[in-house]
N, CA, C and O atoms as a Tinker XYZ file with bonds, in Angstrom:
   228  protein
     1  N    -28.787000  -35.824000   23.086000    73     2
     2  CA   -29.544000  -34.615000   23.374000    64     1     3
     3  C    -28.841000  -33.376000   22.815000    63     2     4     5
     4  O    -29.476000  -32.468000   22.279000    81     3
     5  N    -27.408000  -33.363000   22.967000    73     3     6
     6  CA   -26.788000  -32.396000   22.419000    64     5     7
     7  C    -26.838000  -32.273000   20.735000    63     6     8     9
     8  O    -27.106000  -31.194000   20.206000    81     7
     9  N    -26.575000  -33.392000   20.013000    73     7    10
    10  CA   -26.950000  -33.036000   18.965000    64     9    11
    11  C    -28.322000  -32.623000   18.292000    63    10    12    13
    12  O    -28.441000  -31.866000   17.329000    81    11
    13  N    -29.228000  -33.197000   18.911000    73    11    14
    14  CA   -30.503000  -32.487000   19.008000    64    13    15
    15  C    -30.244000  -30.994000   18.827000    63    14    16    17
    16  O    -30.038000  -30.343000   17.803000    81    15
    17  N    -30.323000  -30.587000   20.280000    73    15    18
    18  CA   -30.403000  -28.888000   20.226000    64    17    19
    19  C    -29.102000  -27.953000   19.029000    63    18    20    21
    20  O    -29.075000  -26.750000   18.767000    81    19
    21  N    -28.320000  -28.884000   18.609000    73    19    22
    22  CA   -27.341000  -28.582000   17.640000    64    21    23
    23  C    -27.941000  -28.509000   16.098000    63    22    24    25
    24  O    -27.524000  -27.761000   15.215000    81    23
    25  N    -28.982000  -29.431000   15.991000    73    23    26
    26  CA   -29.487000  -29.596000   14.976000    64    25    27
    27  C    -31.017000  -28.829000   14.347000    63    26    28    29
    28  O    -31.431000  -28.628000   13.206000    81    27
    29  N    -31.701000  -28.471000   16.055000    73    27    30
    30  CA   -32.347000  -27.309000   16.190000    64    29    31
    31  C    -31.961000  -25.635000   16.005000    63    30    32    33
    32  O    -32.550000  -24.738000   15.402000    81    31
    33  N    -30.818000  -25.647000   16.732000    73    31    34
    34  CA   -30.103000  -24.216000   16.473000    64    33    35
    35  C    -29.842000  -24.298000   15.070000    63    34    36    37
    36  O    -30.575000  -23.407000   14.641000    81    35
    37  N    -29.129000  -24.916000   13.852000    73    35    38
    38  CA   -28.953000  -24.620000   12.821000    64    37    39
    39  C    -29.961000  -24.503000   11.827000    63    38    40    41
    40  O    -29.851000  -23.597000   11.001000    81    39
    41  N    -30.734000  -25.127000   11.788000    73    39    42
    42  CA   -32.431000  -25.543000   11.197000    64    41    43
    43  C    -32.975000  -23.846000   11.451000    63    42    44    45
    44  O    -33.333000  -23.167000   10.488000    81    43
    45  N    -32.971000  -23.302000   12.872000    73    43    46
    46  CA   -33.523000  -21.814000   13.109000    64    45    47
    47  C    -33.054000  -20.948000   12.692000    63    46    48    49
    48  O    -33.832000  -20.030000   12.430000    81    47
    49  N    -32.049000  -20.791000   12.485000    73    47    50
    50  CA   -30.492000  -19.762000   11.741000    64    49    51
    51  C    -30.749000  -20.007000   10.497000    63    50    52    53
    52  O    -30.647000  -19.008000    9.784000    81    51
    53  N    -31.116000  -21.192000    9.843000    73    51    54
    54  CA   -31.174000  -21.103000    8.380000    64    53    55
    55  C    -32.816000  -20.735000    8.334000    63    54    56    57
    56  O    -33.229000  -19.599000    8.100000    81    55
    57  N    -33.508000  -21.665000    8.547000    73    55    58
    58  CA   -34.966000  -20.692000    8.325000    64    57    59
    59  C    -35.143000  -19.208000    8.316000    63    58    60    61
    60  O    -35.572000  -18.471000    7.428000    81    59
    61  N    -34.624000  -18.900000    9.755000    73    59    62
    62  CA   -34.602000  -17.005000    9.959000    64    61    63
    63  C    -33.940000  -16.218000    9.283000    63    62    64    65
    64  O    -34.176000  -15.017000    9.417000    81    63
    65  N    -32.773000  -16.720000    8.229000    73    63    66
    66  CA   -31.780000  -16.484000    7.633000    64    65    67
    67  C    -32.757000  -16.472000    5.844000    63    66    68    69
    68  O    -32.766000  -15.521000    5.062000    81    67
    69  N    -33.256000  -17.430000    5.705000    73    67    70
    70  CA   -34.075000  -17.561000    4.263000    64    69    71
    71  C    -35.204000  -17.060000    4.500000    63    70    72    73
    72  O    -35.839000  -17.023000    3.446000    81    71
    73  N    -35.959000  -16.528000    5.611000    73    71    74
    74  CA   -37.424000  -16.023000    6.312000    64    73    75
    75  C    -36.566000  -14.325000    5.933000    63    74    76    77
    76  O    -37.216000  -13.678000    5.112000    81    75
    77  N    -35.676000  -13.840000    6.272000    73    75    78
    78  CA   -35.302000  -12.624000    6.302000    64    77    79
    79  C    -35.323000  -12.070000    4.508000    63    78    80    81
    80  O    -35.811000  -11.032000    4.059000    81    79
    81  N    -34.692000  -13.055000    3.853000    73    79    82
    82  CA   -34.198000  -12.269000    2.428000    64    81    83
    83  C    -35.880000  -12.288000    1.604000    63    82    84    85
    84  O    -36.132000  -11.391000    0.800000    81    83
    85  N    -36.882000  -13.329000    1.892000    73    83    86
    86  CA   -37.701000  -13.546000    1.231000    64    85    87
    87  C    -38.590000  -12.188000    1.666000    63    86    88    89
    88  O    -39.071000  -11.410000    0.843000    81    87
    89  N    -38.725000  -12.046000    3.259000    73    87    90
    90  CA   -39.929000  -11.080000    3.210000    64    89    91
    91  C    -39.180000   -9.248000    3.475000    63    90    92    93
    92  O    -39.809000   -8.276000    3.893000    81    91
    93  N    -37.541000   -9.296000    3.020000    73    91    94
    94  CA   -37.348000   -7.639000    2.862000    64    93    95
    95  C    -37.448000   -6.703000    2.146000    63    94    96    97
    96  O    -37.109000   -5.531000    2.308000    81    95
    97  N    -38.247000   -7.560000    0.768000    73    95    98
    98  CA   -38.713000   -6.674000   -0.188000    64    97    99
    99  C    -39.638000   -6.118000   -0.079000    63    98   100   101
   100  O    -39.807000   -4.953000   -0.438000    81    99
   101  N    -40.662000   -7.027000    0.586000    73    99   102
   102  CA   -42.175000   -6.301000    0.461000    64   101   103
   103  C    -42.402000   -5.490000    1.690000    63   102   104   105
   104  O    -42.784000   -4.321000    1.748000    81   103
   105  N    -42.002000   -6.585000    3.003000    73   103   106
   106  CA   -41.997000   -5.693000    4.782000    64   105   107
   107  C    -40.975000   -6.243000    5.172000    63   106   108   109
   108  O    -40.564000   -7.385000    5.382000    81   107
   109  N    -40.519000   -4.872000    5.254000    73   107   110
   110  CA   -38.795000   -4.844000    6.119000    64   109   111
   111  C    -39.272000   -5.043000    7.681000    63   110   112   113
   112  O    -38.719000   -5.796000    8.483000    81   111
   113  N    -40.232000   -4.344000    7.900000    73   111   114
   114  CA   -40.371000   -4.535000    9.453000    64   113   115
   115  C    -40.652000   -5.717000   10.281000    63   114   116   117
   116  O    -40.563000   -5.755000   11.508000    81   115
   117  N    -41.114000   -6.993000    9.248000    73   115   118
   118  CA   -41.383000   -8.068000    9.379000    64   117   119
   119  C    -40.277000   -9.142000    9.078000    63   118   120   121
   120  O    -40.255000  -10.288000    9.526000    81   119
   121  N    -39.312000   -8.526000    8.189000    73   119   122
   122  CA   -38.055000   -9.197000    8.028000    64   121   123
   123  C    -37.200000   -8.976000    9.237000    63   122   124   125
   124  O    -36.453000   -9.895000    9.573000    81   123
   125  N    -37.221000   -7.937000    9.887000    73   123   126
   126  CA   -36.294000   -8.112000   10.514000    64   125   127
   127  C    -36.829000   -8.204000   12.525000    63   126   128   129
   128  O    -36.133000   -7.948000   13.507000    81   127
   129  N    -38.258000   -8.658000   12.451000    73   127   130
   130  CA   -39.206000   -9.092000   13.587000    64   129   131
   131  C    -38.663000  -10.934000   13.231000    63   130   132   133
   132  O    -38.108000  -11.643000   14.071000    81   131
   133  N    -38.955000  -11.297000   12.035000    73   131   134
   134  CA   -38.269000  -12.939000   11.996000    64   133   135
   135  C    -37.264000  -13.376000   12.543000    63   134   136   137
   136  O    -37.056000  -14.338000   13.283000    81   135
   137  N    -36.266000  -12.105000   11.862000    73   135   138
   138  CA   -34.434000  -12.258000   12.336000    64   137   139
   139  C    -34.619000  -11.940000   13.175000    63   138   140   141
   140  O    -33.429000  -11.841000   13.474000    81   139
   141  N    -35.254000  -11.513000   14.289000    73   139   142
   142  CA   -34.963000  -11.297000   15.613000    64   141   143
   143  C    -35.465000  -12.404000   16.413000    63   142   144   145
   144  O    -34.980000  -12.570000   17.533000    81   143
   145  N    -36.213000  -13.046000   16.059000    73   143   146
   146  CA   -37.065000  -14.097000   16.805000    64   145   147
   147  C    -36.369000  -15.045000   16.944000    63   146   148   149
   148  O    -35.900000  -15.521000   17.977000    81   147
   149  N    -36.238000  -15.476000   15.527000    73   147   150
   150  CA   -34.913000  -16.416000   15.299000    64   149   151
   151  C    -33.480000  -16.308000   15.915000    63   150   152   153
   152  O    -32.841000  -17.222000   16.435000    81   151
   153  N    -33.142000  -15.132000   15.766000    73   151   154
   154  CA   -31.683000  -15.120000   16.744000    64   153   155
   155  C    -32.007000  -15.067000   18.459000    63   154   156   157
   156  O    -31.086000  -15.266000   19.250000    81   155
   157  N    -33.413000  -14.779000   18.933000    73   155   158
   158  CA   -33.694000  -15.262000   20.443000    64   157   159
   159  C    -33.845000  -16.537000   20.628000    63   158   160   161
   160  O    -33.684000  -16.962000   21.772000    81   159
   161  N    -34.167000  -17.397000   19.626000    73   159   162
   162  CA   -34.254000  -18.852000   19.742000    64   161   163
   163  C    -33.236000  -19.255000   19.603000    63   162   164   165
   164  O    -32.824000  -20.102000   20.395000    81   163
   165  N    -32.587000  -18.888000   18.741000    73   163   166
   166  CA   -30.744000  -19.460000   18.932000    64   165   167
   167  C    -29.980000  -19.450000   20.320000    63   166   168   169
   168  O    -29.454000  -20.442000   20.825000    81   167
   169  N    -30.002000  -18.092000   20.890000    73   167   170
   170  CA   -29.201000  -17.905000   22.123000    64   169   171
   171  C    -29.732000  -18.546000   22.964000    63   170   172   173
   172  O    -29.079000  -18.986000   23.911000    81   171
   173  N    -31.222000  -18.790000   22.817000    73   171   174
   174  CA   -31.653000  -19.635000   24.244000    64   173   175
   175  C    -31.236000  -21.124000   23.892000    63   174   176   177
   176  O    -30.787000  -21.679000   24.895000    81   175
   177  N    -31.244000  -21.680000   23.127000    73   175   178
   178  CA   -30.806000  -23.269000   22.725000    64   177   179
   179  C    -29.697000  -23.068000   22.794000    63   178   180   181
   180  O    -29.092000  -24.098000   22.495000    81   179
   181  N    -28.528000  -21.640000   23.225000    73   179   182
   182  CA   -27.197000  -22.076000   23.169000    64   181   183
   183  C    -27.250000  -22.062000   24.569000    63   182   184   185
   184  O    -26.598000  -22.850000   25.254000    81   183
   185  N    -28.129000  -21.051000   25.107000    73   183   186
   186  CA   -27.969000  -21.785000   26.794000    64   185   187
   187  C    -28.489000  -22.389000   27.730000    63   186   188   189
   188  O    -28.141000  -22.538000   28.901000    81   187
   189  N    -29.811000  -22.920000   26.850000    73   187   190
   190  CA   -29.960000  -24.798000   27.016000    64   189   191
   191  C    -28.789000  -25.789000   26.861000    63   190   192   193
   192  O    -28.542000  -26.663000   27.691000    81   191
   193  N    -28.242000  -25.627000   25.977000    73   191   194
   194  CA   -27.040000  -26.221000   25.468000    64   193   195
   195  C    -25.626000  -26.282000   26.588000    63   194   196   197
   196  O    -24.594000  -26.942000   26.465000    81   195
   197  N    -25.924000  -25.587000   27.395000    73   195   198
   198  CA   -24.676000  -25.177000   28.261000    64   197   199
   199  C    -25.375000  -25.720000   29.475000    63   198   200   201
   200  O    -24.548000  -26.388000   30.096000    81   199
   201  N    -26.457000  -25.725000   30.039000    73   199   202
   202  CA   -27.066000  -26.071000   30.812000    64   201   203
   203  C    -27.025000  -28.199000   30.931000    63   202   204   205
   204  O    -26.679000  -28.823000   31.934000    81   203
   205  N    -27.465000  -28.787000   29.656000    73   203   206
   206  CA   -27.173000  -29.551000   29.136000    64   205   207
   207  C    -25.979000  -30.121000   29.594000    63   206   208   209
   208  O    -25.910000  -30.875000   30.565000    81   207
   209  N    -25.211000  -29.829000   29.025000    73   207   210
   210  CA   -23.994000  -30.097000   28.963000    64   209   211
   211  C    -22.887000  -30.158000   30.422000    63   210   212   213
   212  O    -21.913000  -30.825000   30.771000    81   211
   213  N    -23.510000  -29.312000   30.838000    73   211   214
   214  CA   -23.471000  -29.259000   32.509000    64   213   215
   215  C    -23.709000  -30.254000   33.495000    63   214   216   217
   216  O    -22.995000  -30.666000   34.409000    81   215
   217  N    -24.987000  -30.593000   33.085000    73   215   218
   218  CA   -25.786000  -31.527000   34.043000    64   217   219
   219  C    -25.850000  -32.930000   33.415000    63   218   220   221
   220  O    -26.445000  -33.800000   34.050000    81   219
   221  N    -25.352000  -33.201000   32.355000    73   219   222
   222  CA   -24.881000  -34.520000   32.127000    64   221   223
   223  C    -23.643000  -35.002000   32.323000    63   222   224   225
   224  O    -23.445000  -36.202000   32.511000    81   223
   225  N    -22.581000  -34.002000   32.293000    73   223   226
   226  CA   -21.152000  -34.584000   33.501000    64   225   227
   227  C    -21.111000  -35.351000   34.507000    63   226   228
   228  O    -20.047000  -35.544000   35.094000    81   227
């Protein structure tokens, strides 16, 4: 399960990461509505991840 959400968090960081450079030429305001979305989906799978990790001890 952990590598799961490990493999989800990086997959979102790189999408939101290649979603950012592609659309800051044309709409910045939309480039950086992606990168934000994307870095809220990260922090919450990092504290799924902790949660996880918790409750399988």
């Amino acid at each position: 399960m952990q590598r799961i959400i490990l493999v989800l968090m990086a997959l979102i960081a790189v999408a939101a990461g290649v979603l950012y450079f592609i659309f800051e030429a044309e709409r910045p305001w939309i480039a950086f509505y992606v990168a934000c979305c994307g870095g809220v989906l990260v922090v919450n799978l990092i504290i799924m991840l902790i949660f996880v990790r918790r409750n399988i001890k």
